[in-house]
C-alpha positions as CSV (number, residue, x, y, z in Angstrom):
1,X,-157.6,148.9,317.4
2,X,-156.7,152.4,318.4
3,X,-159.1,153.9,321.3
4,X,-159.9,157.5,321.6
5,X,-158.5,158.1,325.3
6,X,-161.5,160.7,326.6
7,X,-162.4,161.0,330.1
8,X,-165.4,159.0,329.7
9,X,-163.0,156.1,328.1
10,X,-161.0,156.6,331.4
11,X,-163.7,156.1,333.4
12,X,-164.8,152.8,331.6
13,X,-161.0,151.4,331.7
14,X,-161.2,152.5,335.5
15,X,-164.9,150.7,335.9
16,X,-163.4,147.2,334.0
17,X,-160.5,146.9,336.3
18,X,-162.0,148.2,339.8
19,X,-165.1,145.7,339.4
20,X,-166.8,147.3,342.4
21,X,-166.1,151.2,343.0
22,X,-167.7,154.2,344.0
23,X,-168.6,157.4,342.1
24,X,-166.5,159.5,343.9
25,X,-163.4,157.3,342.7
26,X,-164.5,157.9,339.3
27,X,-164.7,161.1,339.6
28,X,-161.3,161.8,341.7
29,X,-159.5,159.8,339.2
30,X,-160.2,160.9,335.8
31,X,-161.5,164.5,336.7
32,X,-164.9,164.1,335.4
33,X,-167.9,166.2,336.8
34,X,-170.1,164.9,338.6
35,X,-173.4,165.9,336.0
36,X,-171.2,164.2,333.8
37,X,-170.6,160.5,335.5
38,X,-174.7,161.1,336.9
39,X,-174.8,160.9,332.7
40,X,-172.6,157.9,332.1
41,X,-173.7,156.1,335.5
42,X,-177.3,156.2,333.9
43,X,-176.3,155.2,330.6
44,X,-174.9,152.4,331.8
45,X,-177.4,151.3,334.4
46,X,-179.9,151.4,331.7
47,X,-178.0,149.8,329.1
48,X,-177.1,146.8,331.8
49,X,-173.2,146.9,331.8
50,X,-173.5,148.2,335.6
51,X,-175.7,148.1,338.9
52,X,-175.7,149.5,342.0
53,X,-176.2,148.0,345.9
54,X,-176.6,151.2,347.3
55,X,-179.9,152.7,348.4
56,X,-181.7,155.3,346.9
57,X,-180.7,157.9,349.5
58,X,-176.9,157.7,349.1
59,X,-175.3,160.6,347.8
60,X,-174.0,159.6,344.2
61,X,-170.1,159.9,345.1
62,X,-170.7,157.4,347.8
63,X,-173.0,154.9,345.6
64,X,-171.2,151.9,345.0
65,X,-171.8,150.1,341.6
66,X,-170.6,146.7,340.0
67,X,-169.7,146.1,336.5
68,X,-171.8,143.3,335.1
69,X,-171.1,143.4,331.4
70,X,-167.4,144.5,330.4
71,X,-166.6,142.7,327.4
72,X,-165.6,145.7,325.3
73,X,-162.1,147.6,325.8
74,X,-164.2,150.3,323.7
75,X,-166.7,152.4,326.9
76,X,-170.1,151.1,325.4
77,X,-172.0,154.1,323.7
78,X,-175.6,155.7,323.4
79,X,-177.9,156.0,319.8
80,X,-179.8,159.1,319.3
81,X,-182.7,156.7,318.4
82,X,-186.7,156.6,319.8
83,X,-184.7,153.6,321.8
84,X,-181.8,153.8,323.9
85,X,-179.4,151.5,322.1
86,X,-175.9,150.5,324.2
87,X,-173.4,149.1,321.3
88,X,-170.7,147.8,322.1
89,X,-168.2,149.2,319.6
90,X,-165.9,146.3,319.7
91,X,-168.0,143.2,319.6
92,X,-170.8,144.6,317.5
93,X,-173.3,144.0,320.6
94,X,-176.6,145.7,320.7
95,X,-178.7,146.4,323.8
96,X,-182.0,147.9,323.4
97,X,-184.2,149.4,326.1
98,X,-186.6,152.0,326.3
99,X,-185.8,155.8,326.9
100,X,-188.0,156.8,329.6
């Protein structure tokens, strides 16, 4: 299976082998802005593949999150739907939560 190499697939392939990292990592590594990790970062936290043990306070390049769900080599995706839908292109998996 070929994978498109875009900076947020950089970032996942970053977030599966660095279990525990910090934003500003992330960013420093694959160049992404930070509006656009803040994006991903709450994707993901909503969708369940990450969480975070930082407080509320911390600045987002010095939150530190842990990957919970990292089956898929493929960075997990969102559905334009009325529901936030996290697939995980590779295993078919389907998370569904609501878009607040």
């Amino acid at each position: 299976m070929r994978v498109r190499r875009s900076k947020r697939q950089s970032a996942w392939e970053f977030m599966r082998r660095n279990r525990e990292f910090r934003c500003g990592d992330v960013e420093m590594i694959t160049q992404m802005g930070t509006q656009n990790i803040r994006v991903l970062m709450g994707q993901l936290l909503k969708g369940g593949f990450v969480k975070t043990s930082s407080k509320k306070n911390v600045p987002l390049s010095d939150k530190i999150f842990t990957v919970l769900n990292a089956s898929s080599v493929v960075c997990p995706v969102k559905s334009p739907n009325k529901y936030v839908k996290r697939v995980d292109r590779q295993t078919n998996e389907r998370r569904i939560t609501d878009d607040d």
